[in-house]
N, CA, C and O atoms as a printed pandas DataFrame, in Angstrom:
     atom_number atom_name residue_name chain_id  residue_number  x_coord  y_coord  z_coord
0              1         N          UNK        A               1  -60.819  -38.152 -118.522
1              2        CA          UNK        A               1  -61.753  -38.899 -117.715
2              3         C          UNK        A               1  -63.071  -39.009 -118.484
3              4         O          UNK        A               1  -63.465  -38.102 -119.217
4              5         N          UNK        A               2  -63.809  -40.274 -118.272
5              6        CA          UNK        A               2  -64.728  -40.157 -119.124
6              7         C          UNK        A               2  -65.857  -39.717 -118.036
7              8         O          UNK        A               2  -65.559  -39.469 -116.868
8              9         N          UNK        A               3  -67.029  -39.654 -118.481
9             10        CA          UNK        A               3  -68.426  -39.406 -117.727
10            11         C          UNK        A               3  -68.833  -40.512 -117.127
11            12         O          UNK        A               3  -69.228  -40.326 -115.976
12            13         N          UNK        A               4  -68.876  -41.716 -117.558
13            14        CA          UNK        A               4  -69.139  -42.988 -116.617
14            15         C          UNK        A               4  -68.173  -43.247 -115.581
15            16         O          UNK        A               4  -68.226  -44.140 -114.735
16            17         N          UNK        A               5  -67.273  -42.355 -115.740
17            18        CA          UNK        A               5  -66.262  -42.529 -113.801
18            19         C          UNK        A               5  -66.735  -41.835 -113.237
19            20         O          UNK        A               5  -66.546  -42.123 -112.055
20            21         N          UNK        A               6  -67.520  -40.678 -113.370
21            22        CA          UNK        A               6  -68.254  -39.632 -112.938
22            23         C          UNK        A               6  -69.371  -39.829 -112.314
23            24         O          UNK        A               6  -69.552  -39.776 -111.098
24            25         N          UNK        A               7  -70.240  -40.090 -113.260
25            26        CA          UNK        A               7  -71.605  -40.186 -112.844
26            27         C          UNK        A               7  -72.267  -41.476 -113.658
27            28         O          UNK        A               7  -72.091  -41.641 -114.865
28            29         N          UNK        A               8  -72.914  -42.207 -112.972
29            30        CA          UNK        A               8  -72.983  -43.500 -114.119
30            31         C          UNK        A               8  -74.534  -43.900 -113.712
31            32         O          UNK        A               8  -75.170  -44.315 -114.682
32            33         N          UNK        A               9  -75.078  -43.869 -112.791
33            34        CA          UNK        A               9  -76.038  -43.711 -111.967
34            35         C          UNK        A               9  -77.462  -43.243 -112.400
35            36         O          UNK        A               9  -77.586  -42.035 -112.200
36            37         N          UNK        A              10  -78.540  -43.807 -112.914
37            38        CA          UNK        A              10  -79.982  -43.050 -113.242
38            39         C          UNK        A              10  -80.039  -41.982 -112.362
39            40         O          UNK        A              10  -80.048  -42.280 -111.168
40            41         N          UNK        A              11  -80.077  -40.854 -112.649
41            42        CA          UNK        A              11  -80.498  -39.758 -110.761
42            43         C          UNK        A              11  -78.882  -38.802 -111.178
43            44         O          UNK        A              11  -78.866  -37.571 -111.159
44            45         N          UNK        A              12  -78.295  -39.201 -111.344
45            46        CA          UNK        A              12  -77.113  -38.889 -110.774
46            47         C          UNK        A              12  -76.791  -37.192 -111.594
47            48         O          UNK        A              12  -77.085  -36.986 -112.771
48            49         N          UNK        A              13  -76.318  -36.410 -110.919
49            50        CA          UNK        A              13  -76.093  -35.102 -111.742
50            51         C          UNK        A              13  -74.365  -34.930 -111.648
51            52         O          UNK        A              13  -73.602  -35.597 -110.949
52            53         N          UNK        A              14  -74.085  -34.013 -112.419
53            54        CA          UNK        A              14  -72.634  -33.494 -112.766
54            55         C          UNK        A              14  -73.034  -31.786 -112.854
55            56         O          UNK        A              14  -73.921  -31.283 -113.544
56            57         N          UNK        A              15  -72.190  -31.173 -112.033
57            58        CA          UNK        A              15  -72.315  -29.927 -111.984
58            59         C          UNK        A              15  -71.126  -29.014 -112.589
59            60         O          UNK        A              15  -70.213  -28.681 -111.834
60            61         N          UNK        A              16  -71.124  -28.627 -113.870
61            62        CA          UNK        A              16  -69.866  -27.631 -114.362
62            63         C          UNK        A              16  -69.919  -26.662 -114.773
63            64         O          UNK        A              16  -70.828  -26.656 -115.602
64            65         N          UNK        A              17  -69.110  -25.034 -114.648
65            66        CA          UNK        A              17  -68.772  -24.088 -114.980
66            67         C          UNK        A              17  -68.376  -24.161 -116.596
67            68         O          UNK        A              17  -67.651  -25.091 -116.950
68            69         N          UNK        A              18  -68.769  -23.343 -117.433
69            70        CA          UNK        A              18  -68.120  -23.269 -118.470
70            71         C          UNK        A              18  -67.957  -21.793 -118.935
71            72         O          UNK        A              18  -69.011  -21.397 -119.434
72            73         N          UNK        A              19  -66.954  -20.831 -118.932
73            74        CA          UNK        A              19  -66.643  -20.052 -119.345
74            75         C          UNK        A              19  -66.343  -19.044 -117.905
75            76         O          UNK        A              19  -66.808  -17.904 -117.912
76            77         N          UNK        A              20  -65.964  -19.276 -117.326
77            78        CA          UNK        A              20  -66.015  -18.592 -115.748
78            79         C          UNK        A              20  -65.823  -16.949 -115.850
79            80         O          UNK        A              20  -65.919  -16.199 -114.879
80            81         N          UNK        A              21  -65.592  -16.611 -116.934
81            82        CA          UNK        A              21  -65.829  -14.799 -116.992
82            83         C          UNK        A              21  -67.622  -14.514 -116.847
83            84         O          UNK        A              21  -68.248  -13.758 -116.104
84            85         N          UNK        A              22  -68.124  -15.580 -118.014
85            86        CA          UNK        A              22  -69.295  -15.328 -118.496
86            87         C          UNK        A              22  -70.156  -16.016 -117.355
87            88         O          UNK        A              22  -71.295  -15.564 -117.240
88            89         N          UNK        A              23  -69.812  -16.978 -116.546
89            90        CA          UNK        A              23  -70.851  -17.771 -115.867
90            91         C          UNK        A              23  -71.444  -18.632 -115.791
91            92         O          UNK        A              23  -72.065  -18.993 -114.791
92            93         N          UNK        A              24  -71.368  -19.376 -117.250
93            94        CA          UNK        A              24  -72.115  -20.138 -117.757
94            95         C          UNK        A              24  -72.557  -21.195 -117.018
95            96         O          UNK        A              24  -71.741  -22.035 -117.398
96            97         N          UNK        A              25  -73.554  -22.008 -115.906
97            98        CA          UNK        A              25  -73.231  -22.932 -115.383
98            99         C          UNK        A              25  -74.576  -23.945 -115.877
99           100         O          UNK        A              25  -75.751  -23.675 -116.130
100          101         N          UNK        A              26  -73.820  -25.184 -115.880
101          102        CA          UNK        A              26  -74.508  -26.401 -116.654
102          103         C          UNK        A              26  -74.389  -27.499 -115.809
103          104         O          UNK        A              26  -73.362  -27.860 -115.235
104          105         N          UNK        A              27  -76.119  -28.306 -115.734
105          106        CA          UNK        A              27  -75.984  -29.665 -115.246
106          107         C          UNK        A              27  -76.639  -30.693 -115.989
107          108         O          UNK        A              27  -77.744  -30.653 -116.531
108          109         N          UNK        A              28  -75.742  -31.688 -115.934
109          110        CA          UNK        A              28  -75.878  -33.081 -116.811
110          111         C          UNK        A              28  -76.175  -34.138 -115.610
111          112         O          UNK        A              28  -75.450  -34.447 -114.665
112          113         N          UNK        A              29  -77.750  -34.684 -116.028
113          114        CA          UNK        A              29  -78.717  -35.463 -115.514
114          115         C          UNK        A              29  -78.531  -36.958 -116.245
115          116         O          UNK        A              29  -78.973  -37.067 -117.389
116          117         N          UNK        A              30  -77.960  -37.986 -115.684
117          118        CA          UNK        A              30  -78.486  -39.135 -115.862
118          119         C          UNK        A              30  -79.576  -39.710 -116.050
119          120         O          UNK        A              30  -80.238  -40.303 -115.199
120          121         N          UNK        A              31  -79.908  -39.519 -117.562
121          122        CA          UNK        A              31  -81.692  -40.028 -117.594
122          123         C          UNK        A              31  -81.716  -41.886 -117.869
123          124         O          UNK        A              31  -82.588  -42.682 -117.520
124          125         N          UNK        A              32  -80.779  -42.076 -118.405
125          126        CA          UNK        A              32  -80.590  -43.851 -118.124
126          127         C          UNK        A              32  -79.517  -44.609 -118.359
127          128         O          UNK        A              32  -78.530  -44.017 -118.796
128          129         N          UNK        A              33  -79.436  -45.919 -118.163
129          130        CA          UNK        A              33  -78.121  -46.360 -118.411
130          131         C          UNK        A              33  -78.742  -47.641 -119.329
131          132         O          UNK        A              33  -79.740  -48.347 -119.181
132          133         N          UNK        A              34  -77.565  -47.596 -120.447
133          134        CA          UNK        A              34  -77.722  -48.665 -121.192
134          135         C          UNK        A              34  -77.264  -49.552 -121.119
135          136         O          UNK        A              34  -76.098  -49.445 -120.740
136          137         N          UNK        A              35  -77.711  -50.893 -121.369
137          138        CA          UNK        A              35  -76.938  -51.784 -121.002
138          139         C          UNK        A              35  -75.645  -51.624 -122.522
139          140         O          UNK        A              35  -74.476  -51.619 -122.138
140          141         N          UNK        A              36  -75.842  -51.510 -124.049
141          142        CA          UNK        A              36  -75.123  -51.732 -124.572
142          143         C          UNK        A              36  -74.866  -50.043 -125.154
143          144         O          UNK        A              36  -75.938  -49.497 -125.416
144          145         N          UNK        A              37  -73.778  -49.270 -125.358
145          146        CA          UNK        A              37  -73.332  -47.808 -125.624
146          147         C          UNK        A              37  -73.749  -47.883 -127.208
147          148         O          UNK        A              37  -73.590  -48.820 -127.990
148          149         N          UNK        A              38  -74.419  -46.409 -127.460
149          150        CA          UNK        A              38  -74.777  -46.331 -128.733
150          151         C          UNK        A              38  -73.325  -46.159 -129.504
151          152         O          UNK        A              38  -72.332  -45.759 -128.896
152          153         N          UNK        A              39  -73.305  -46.486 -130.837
153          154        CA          UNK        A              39  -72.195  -46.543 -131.679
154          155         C          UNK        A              39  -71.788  -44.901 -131.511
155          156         O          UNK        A              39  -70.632  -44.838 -131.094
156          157         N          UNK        A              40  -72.119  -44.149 -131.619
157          158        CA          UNK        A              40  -71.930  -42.975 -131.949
158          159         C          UNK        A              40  -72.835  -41.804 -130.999
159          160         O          UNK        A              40  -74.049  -41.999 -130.953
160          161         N          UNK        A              41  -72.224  -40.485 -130.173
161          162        CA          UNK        A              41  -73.318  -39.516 -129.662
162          163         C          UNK        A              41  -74.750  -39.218 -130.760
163          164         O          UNK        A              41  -74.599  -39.057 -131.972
164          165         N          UNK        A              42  -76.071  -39.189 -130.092
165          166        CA          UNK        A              42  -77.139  -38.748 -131.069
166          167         C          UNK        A              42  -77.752  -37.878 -129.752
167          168         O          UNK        A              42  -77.695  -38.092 -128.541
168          169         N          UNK        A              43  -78.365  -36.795 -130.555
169          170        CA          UNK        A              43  -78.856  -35.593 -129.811
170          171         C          UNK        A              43  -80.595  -36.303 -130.407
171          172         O          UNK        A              43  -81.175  -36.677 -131.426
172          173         N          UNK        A              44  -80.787  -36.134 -128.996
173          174        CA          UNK        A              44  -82.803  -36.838 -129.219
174          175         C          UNK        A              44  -84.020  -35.155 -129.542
175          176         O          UNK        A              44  -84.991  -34.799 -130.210
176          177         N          UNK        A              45  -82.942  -34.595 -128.406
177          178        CA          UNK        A              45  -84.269  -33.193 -128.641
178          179         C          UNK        A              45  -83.353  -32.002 -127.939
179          180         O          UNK        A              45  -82.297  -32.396 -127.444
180          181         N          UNK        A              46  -83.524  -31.182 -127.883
181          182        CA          UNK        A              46  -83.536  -29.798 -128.009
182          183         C          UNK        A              46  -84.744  -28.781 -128.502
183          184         O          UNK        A              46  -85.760  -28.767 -129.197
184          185         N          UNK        A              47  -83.367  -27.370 -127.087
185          186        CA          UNK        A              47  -84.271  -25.822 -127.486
186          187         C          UNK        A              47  -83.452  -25.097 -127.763
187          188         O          UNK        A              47  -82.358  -25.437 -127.312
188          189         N          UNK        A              48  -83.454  -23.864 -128.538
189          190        CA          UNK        A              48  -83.162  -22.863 -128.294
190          191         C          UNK        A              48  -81.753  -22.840 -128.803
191          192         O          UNK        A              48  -81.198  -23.931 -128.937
192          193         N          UNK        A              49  -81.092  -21.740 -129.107
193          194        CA          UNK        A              49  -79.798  -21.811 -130.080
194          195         C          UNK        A              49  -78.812  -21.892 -129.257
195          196         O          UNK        A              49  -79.171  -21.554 -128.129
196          197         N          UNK        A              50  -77.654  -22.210 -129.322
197          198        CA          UNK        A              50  -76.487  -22.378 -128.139
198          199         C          UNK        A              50  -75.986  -20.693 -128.182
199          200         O          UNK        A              50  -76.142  -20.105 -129.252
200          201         N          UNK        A              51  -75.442  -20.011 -127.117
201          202        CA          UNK        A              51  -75.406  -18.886 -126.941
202          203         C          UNK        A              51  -74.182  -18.546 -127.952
203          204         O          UNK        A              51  -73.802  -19.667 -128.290
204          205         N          UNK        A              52  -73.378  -17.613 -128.601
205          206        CA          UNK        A              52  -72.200  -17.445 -129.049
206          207         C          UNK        A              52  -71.709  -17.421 -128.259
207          208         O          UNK        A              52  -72.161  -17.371 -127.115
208          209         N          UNK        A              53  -69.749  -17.471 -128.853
209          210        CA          UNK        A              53  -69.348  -17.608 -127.297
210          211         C          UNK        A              53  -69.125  -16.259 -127.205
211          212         O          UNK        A              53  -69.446  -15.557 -128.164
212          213         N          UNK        A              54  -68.407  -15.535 -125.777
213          214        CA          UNK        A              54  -68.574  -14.298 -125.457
214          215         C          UNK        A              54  -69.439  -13.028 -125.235
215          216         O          UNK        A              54  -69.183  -11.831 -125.106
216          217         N          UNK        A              55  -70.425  -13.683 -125.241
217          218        CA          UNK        A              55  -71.813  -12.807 -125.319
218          219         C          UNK        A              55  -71.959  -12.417 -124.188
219          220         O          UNK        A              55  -72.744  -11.469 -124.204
220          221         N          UNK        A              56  -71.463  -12.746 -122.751
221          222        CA          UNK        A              56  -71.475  -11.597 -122.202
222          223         C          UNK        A              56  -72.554  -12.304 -120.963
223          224         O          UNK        A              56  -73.311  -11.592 -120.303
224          225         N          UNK        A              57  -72.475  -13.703 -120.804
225          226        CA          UNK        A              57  -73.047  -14.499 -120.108
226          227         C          UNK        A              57  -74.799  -13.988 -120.258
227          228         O          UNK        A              57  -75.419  -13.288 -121.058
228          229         N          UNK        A              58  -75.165  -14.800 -118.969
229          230        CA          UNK        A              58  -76.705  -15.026 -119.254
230          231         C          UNK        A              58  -77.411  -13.678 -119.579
231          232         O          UNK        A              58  -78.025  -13.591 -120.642
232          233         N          UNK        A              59  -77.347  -12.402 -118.545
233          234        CA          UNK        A              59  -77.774  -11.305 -119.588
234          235         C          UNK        A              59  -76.764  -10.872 -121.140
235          236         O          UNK        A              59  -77.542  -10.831 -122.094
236          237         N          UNK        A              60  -76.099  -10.731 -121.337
237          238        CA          UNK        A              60  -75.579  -10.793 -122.595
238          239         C          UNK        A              60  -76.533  -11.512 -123.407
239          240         O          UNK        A              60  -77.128  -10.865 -124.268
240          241         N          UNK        A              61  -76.765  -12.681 -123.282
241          242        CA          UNK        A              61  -77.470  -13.565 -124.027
242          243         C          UNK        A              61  -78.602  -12.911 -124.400
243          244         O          UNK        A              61  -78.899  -12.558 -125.541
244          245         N          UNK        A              62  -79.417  -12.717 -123.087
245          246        CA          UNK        A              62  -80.853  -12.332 -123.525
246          247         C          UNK        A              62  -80.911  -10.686 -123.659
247          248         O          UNK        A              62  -82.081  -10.305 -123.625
248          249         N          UNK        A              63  -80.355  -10.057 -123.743
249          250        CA          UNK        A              63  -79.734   -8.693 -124.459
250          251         C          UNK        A              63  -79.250   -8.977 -125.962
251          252         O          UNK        A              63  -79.549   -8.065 -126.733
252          253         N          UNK        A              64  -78.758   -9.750 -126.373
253          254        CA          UNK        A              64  -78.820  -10.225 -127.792
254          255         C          UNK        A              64  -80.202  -10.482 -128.303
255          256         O          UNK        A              64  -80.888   -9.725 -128.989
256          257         N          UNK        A              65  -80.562  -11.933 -127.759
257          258        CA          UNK        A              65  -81.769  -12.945 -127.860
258          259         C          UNK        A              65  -82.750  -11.251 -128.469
259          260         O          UNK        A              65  -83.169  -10.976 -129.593
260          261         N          UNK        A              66  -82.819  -10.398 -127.094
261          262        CA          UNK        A              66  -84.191   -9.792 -127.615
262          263         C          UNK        A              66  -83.510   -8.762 -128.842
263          264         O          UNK        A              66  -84.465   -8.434 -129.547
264          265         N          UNK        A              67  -82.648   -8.328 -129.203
265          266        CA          UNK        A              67  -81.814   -7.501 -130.090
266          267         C          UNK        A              67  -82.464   -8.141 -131.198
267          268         O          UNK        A              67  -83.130   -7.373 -131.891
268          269         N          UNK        A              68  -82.441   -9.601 -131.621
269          270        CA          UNK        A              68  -82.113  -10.570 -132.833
270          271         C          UNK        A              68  -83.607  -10.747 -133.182
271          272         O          UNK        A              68  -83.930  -10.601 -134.361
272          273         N          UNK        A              69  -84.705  -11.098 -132.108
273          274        CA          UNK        A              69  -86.466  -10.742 -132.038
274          275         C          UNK        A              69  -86.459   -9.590 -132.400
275          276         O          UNK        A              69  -86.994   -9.593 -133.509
276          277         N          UNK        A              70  -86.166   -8.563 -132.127
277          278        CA          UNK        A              70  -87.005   -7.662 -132.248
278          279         C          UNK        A              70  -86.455   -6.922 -133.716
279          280         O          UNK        A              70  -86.558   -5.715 -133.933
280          281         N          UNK        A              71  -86.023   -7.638 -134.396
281          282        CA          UNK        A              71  -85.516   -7.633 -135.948
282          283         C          UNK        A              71  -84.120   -6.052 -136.366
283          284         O          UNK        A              71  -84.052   -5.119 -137.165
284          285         N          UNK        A              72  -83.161   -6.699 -135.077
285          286        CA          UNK        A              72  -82.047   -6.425 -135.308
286          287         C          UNK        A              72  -82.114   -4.661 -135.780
287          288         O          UNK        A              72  -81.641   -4.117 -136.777
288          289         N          UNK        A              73  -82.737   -4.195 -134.863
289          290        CA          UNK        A              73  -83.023   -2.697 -134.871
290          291         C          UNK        A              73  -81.457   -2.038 -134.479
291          292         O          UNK        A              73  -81.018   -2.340 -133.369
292          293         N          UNK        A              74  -80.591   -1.122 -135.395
293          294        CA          UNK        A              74  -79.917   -0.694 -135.059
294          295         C          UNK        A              74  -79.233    0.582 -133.767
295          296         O          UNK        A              74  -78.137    0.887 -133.298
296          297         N          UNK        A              75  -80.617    0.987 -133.630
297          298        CA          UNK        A              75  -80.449    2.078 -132.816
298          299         C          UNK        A              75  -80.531    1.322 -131.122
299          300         O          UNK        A              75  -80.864    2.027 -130.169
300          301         N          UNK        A              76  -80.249    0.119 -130.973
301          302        CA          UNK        A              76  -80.359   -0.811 -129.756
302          303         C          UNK        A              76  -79.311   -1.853 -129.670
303          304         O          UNK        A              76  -79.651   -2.862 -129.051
304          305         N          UNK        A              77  -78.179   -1.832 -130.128
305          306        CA          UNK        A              77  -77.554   -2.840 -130.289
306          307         C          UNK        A              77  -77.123   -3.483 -129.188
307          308         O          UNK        A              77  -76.718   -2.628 -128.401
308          309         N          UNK        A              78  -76.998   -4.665 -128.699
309          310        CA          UNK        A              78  -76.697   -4.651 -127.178
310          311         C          UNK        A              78  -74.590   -4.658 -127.012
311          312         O          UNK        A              78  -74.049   -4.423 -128.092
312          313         N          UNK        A              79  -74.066   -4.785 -126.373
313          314        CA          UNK        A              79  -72.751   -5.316 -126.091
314          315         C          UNK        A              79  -72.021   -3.814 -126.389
315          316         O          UNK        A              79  -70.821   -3.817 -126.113
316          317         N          UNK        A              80  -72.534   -2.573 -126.892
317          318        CA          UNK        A              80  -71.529   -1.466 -127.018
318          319         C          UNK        A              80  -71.510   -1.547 -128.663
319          320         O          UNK        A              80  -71.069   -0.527 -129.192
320          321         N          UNK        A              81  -71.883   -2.503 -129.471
321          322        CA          UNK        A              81  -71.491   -2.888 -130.617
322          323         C          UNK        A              81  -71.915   -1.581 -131.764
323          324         O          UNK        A              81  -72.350   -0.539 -131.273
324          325         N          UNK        A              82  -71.794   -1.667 -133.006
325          326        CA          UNK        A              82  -72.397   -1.216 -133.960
326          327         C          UNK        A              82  -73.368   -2.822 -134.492
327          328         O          UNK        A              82  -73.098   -4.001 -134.264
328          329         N          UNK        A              83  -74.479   -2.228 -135.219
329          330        CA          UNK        A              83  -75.549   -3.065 -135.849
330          331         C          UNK        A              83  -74.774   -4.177 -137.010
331          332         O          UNK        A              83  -75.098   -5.364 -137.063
332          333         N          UNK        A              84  -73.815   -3.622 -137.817
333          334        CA          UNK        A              84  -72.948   -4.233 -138.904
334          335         C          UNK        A              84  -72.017   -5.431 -138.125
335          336         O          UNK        A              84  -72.088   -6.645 -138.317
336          337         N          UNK        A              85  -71.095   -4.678 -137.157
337          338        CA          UNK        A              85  -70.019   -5.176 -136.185
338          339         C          UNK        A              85  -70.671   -6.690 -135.809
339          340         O          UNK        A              85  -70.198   -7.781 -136.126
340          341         N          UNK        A              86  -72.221   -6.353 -134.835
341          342        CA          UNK        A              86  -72.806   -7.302 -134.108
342          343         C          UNK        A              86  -73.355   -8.198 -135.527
343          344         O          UNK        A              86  -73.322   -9.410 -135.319
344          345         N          UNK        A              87  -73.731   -7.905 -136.585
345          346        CA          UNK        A              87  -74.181   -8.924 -137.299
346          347         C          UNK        A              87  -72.960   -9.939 -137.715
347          348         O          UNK        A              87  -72.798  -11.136 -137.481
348          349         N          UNK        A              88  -72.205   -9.027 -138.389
349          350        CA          UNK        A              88  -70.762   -9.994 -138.612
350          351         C          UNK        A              88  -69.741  -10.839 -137.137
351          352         O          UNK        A              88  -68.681  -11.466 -137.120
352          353         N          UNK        A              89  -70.495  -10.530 -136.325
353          354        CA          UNK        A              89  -70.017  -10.829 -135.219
354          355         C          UNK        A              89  -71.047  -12.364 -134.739
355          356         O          UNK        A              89  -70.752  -13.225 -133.910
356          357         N          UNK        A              90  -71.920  -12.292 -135.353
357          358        CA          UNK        A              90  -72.801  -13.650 -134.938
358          359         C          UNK        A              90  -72.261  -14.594 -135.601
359          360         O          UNK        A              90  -71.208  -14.477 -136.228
360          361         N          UNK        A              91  -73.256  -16.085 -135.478
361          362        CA          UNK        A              91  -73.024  -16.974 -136.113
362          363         C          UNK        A              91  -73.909  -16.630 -137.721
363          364         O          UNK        A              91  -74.772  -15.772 -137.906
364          365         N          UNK        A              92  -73.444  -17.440 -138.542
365          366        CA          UNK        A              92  -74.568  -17.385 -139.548
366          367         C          UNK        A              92  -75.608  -17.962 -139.530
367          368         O          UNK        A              92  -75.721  -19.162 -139.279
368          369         N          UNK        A              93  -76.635  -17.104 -139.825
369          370        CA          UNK        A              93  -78.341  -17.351 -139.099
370          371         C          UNK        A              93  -78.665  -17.600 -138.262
371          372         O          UNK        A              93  -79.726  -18.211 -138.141
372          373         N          UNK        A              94  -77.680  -17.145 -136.947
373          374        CA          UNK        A              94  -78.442  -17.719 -135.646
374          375         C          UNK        A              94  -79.336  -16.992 -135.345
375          376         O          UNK        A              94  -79.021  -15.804 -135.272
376          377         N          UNK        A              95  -80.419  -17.260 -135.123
377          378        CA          UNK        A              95  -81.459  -16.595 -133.895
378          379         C          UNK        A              95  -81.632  -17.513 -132.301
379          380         O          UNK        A              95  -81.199  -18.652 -132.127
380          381         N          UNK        A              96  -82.050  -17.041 -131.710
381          382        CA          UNK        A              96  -82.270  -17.677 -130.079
382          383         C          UNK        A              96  -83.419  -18.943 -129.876
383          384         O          UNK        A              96  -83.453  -19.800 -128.992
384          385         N          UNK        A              97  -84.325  -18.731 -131.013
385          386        CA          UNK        A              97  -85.207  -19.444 -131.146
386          387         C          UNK        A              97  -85.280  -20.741 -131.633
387          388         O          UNK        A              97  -86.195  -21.556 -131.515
388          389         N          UNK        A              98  -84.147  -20.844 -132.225
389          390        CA          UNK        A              98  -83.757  -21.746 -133.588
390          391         C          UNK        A              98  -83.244  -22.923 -132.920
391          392         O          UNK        A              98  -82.901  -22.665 -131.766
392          393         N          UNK        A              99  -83.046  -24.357 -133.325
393          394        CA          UNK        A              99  -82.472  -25.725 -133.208
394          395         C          UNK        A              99  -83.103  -26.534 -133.883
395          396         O          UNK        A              99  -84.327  -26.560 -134.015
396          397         N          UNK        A             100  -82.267  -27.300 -134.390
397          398        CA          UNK        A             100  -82.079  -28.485 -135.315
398          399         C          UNK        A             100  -81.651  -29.610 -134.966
399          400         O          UNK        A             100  -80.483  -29.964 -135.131
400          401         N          UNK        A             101  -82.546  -30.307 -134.442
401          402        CA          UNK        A             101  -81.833  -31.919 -134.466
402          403         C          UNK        A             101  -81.102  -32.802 -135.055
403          404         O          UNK        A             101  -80.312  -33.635 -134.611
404          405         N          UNK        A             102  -81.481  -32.507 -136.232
405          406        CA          UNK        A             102  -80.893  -32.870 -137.178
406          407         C          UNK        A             102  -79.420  -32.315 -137.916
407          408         O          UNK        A             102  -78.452  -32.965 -138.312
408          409         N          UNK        A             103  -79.630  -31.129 -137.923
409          410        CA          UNK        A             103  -78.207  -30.425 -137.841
410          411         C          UNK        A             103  -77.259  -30.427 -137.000
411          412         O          UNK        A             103  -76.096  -30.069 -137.183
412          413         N          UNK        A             104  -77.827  -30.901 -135.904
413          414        CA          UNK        A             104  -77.128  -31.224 -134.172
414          415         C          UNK        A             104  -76.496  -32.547 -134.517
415          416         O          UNK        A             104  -75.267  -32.591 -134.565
416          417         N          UNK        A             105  -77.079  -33.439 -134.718
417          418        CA          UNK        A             105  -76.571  -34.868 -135.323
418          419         C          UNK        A             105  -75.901  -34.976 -136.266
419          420         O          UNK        A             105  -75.128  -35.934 -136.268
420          421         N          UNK        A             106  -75.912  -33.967 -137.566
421          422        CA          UNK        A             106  -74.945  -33.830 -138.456
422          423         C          UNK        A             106  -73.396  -33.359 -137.901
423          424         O          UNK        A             106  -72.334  -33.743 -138.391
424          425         N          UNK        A             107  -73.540  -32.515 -136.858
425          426        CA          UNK        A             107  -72.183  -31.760 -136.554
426          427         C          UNK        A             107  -71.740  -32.791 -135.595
427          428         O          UNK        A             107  -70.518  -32.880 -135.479
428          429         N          UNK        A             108  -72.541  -33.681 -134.799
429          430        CA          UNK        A             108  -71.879  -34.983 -133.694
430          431         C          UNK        A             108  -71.305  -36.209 -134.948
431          432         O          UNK        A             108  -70.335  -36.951 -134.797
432          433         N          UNK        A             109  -72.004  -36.163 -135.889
433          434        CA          UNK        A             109  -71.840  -37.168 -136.559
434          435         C          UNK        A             109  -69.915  -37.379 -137.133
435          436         O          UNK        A             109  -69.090  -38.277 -137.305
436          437         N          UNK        A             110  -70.025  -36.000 -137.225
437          438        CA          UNK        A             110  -68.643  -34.851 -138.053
438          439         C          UNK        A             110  -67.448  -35.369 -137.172
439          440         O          UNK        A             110  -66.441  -35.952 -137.572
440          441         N          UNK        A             111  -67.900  -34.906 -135.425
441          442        CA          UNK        A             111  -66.839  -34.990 -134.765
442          443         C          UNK        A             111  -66.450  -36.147 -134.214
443          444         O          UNK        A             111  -65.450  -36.257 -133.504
444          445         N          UNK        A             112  -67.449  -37.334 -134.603
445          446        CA          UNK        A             112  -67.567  -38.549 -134.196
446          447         C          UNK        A             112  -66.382  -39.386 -135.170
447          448         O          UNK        A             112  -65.805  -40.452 -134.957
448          449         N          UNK        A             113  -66.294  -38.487 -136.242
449          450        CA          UNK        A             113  -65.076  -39.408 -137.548
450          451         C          UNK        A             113  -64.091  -38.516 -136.909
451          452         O          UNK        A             113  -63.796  -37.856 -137.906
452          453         N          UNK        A             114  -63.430  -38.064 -136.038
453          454        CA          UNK        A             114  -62.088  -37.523 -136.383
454          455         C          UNK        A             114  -61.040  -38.388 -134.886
455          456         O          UNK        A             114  -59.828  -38.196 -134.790
């Protein structure tokens, strides 16, 4: 199903679960409708790093988030982990703080050819 059978509407929201252990819940806002569809998805703006997955929902997250600030002090690791475990266990270079628009558009661009 696509999103315009859904919600097509300026105003209009979509309400979904994603990961139902973790909680994750997300809503997608209709900010306009075009008359003609861009060739390809483009990400305009962003915050903040997308969570890994399994982290252990929204506190998980920010039990990491402050782990990764406060410069990955071992004697605090959050999740039960060891300091090594949890590093090799991230993404590479993520911090919580971090996004790229441009890197966001590179990886839509990616999945846009297949």
């Amino acid at each position: 199903m696509r999103l315009d059978q859904v919600v097509s509407d300026k105003g209009e929201r979509l309400f979904y679960d994603y990961d139902f252990g973790d909680g994750w819940e997300h809503v997608l806002v209709v900010e306009d409708v075009l008359d003609d569809p861009p060739s390809a998805p483009v990400c305009l703006t962003g915050r903040m790093a997308c969570p890994p997955e399994d982290c252990g929902g929204l506190g998980g997250y920010e039990e990491l988030a402050a782990w990764v600030r406060g410069g990955y002090d071992p004697r605090a690791t959050p999740m039960g982990l060891g300091a090594q475990e949890m590093r090799d266990w991230l993404p590479r270079d993520w911090h919580p703080d971090r996004f790229s628009v441009a890197e966001t558009n590179d990886a839509l661009a990616v999945l846009n050819t297949r």
